[in-house]
C-alpha positions in Angstrom: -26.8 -67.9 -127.9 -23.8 -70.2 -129.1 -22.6 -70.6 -125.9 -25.9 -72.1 -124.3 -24.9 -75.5 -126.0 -21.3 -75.9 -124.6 -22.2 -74.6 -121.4 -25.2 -77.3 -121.2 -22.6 -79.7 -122.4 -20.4 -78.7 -119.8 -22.6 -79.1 -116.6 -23.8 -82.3 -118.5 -20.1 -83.5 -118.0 -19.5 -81.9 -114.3 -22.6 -83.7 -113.4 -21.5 -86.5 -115.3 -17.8 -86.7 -113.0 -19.6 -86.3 -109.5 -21.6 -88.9 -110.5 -18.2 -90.7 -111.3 -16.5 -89.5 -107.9 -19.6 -90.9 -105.6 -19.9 -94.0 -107.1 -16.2 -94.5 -106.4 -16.6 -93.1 -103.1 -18.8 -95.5 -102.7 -17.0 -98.3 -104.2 -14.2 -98.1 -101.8 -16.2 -98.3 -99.0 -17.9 -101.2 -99.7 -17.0 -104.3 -97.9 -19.9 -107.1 -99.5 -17.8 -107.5 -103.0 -19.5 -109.9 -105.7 -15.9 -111.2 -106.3 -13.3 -111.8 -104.1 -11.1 -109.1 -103.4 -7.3 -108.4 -104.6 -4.4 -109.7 -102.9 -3.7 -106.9 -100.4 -0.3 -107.1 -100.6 -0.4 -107.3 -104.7 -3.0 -104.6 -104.6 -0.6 -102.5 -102.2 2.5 -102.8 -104.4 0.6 -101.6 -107.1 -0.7 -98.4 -105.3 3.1 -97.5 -104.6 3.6 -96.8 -108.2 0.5 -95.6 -109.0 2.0 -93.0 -107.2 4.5 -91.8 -109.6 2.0 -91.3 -112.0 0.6 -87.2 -112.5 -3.5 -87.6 -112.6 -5.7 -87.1 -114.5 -4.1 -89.5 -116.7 -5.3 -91.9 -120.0 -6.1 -95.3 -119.9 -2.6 -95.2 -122.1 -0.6 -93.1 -119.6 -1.5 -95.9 -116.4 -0.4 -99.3 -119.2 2.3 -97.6 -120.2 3.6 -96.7 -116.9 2.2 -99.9 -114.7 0.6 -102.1 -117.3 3.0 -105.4 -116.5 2.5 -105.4 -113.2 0.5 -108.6 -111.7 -2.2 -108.7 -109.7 -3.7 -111.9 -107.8 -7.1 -112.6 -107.3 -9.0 -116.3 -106.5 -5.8 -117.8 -107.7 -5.4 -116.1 -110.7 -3.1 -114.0 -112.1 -4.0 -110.2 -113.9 -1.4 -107.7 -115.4 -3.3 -104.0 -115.2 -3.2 -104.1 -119.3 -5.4 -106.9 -119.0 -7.5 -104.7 -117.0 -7.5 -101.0 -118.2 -8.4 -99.7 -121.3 -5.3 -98.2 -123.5 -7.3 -95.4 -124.4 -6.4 -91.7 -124.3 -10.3 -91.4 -124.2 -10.2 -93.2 -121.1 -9.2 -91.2 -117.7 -8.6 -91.4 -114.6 -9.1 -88.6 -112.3 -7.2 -90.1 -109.0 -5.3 -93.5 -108.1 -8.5 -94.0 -106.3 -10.8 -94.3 -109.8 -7.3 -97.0 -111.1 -8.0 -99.0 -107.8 -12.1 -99.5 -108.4 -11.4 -100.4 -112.1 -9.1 -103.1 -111.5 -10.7 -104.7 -108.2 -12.8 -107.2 -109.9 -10.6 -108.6 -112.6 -12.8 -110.1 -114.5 -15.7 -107.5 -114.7 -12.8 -105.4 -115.4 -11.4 -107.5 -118.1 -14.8 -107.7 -120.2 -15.2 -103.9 -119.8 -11.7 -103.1 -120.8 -13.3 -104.8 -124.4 -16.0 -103.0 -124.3 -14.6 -99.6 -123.6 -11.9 -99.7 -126.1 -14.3 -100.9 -129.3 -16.4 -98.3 -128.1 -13.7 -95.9 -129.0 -13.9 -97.0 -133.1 -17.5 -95.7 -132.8 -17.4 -92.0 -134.3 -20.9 -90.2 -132.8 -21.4 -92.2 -129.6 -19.8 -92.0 -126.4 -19.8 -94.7 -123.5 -21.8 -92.4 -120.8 -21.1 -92.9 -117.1 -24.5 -94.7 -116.4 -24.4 -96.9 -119.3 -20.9 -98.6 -118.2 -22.1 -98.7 -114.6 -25.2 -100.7 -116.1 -23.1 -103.1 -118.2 -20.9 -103.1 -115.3 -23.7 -104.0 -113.1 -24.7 -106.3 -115.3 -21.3 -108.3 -115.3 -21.1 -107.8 -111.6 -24.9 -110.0 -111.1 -23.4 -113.1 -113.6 -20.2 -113.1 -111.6 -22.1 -114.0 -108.6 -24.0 -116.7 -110.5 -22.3 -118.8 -111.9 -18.7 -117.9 -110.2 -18.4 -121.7 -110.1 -18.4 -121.8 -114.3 -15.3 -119.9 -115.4 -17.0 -116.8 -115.9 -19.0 -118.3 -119.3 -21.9 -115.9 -118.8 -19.3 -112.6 -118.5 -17.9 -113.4 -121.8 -21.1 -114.2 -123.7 -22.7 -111.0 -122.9 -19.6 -109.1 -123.3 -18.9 -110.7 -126.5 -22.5 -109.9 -128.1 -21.7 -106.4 -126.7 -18.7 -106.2 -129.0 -20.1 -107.8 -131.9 -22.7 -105.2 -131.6 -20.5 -102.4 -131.6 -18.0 -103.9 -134.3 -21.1 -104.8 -136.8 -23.7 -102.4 -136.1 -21.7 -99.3 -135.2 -23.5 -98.6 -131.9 -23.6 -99.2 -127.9 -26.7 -101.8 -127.4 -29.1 -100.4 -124.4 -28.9 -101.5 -121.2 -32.6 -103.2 -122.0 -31.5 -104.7 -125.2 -28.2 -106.8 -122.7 -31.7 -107.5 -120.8 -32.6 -110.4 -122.7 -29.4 -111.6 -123.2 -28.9 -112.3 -119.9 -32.1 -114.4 -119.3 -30.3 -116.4 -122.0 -27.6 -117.1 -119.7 -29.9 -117.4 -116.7 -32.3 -119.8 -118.7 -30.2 -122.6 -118.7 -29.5 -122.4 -114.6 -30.6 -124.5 -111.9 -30.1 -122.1 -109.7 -29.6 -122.7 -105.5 -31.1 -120.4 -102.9 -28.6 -117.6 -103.2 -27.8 -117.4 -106.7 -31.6 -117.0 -107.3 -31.8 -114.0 -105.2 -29.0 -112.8 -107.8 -30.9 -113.5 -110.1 -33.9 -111.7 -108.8 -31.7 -108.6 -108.6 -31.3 -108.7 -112.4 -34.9 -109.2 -113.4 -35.6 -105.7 -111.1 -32.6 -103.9 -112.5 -34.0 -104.2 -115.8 -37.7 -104.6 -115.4 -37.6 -108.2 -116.3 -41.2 -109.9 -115.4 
């Protein structure tokens, strides 16, 4: 029947958002972040308006309604534009799902890249479990080399892009693999940061 496909595409996407509602279930209760955490008070200004805003709403609707407004982390300064895509393609189902994007600000910032070329591409979507792998990803090289001004986050997010701008598609999760043994290669890595690092060779199956 006609209708098998949309129905099958529509508990693909209902499976798709409890995924999405877990996760940041999950998110906000965690308490061992790879980054250090938002000013509270910044993060609590920011919450107030989010409160005027109706949800679901776009990646567009929160910039446009809150994108000047700063947040601090680890001394540096973030306006949520920096941090969300402006994309109607993008959307948020709660203030909750605004408050995990922007709570790492510089995973955020690479993904914001990513999400919005991802947009230009005209038969591929960014899934649910592909961002959370990319984010995943960028989460791993924060912890490494923290101490490096994030170099690693912008080389992988930057081949990401390229990959989307020149070859018109989203690279696999296994294909960032060996771009970030690139960045690990050229490590000497301490106790701790090799245990990251160990974490990224299981995530992706890396001998």
């Amino acid at each position: 029947m006609a209708d098998d496909k949309s129905g099958r595409d529509k508990q693909a996407r209902d499976a798709e958002r409890r995924q999405q509602e877990r996760e940041i279930a999950t998110e906000l209760e965690r308490g061992d972040e790879t980054e250090p955490s938002v000013d509270p008070a910044t993060l609590t200004d920011f919450e107030g308006e989010l409160d005027e805003l109706t949800f679901p709403a776009t990646g567009t609707d929160v910039v446009a309604a809150v994108g000047d407004h700063g947040l601090e982390s680890a001394g540096e300064r973030y306006t949520i534009e920096e941090l969300v895509p402006e994309s109607d393609e993008e959307t948020f189902d709660s203030p909750d799902a605004v408050r995990v994007q922007v709570r790492r600000p510089t995973v955020a910032a690479a993904m914001k890249r990513i999400v919005e070329a991802s947009t230009t591409l005209r038969s591929t979507d960014l899934s649910w479990s592909q961002r959370k792998a990319y984010e995943m990803t960028f989460e791993e090289l924060e912890a490494i080399d923290a101490d490096d001004d994030d170099e690693g986050i912008r080389v992988i997010r930057d081949w990401i892009t390229d990959r989307i701008h020149d070859e018109e598609r989203l690279p696999s999760s296994r294909e960032v693999r060996p771009r970030s043994g690139e960045v690990l290669s050229g490590e000497r890595l301490s106790g701790p940061k090799r245990r990251v690092a160990r974490n990224i060779d299981r995530r992706f199956g890396r001998s």
